[in-house]
MARMINU-536266 format. One record per residue: residue in one letter; x, z, y negated of N, C-alpha, C in turn. Coordinates in pm, whole numbers, plus 50000, padded with zeros to 5 digits. Layout:
aXZYXZYXZY...
This chain:
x796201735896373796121750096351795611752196209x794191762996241794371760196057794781774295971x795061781796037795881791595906796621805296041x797531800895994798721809396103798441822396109x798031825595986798491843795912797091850195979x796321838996029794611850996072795131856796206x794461864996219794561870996340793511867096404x793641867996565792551868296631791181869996641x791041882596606789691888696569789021883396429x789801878796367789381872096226789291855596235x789591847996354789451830496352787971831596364x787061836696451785561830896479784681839296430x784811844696315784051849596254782931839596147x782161846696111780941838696049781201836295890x780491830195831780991826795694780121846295652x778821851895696778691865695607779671871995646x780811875195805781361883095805782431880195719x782761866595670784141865195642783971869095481x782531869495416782311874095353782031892295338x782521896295377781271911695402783371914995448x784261908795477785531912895506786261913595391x785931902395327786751901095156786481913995077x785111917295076784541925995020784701940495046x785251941595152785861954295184787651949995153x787761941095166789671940495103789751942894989x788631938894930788701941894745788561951494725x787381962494753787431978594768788621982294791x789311976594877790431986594891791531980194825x791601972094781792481970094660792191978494535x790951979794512791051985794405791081999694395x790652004994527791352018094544792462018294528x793742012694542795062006194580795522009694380x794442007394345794932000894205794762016094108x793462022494175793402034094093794362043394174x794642046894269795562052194325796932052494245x797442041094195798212042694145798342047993968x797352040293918797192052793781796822062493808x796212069993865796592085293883797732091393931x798402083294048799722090294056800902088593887x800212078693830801192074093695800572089193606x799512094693588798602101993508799852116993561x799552118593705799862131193771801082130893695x802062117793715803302121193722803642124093562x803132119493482803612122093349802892138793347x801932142293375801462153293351802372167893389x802922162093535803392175493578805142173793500x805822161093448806932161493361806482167193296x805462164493197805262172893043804722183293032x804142185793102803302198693034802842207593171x802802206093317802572214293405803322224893415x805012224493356805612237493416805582245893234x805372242993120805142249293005803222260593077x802212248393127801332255493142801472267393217x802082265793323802212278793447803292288693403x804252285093321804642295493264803962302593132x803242297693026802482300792889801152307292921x800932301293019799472302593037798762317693111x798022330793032798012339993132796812341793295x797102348093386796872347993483796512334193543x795172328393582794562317993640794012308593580x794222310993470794062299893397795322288893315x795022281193431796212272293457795352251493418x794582254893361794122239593325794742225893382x795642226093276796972208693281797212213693421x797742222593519798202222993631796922220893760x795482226793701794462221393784794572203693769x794142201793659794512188093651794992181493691x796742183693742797632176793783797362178393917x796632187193988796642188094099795322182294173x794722179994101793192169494070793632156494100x794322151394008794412137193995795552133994108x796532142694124797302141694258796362139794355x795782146294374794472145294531793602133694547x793732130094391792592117494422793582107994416x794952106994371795792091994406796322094894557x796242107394613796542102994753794962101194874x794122104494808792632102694869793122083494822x792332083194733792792064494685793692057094792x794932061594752795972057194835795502056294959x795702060195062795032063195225793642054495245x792832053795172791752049195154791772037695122x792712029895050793052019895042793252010795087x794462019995150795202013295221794562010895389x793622020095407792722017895538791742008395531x791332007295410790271995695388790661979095388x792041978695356792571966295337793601962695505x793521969895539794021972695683793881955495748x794821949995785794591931195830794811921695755x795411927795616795851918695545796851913995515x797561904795574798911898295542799171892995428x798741897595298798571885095176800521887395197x801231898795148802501896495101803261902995225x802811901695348804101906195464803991891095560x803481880495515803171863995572804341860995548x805161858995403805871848995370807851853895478
């Protein structure tokens, strides 16, 4: 047997697909990776300074709170995206 953790659809594949597969696991790792500094960005943002902005700030102009709600959207776009791209990978649910 030579590697337990492949799945089916992944034993007879070709050396470009097995290449052209890595290469989409890494995309989505690194979506994986920015996903999470922005949720780190969001989260310090909306502690410090999102609820001073929406209260200080007059009418619609709400900046730090666009912001926070920016970078929220793109760590859960990231996230999802990520995590769909890397979709078949057992690196840490194998052991």
């Amino acid at each position: 047997m030579s590697h337990a953790v492949t799945t089916v659809s992944e034993s007879h594949l070709t050396p470009d697909e097995v290449e052209v597969l890595d290469a989409r696991r890494r995309r989505g790792h690194l979506l994986l990776i920015i996903g999470l500094q922005t949720a780190v960005v969001t989260t310090l943002l909306s502690v410090l300074w999102v609820g001073q902005d929406l209260a200080q700030s007059p009418g619609w102009l709400h900046p730090i709170a666009y912001w926070a709600a920016l970078t929220g959207t793109t760590s859960i776009v990231c996230f999802l995206w990520g995590l769909k791209l890397r979709s078949g990978f057992h690196e840490f649910t194998s052991y």
